[in-house]
Steps between C-alpha positions, in 0.01 A plus 500: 500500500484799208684397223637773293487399118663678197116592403462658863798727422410557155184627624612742802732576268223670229366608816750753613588591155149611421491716843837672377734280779534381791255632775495425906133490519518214204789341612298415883209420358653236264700373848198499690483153610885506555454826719211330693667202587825700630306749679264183666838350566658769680209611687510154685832416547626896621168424723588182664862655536355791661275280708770244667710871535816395212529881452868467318333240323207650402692839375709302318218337302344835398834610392564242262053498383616869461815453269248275268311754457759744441702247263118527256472854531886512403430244186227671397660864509783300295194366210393880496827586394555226289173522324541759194770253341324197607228645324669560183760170505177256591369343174137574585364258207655256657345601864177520342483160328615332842250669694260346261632198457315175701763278545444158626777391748 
């Protein structure tokens, strides 16, 4: 399991400030694993649906694969948006010295 720590945010954070915002090409690379694992996941299930013949079933499974994949292309259109007062509300000291930090939990 990836957990997601206040220093992992921190530091995607600096990372999309320093390329300007949020980008697509940065925001799938960072999900890789996550991507990879849902594609590997549909692959063989919509397969073994196709392959015992659960069409309905099978549509209905790339439907809803497809909404996830709309609902992050809709959240990160939203963080696009969002970004120029993110940028200048976020206390980027503050990002900084947690990206840094090495906490011990």
């Amino acid at each position: 399991m990836l957990k997601t720590t206040d220093k992992k945010r921190a530091t995607y954070l600096l990372e999309v400030r320093k390329q300007g915002g949020h980008r697509f090409l940065h925001f799938v690379r960072t999900n890789k694993i996550r991507y990879i694992g849902l594609v590997a996941y549909v692959g063989v299930f919509s397969g073994y649906l196709a392959s015992i013949n659960q069409w309905f079933f099978f549509w209905v499974f790339i439907a809803l694969f497809s909404g996830a994949l709309l609902a992050d292309i809709s959240w990160l259109r939203g963080m696009k948006k969002s970004w120029p007062l993110m940028e200048k509300a976020l206390n980027w000291n503050e990002v900084e010295r947690i990206a840094r930090e090495d906490r011990k939990a």
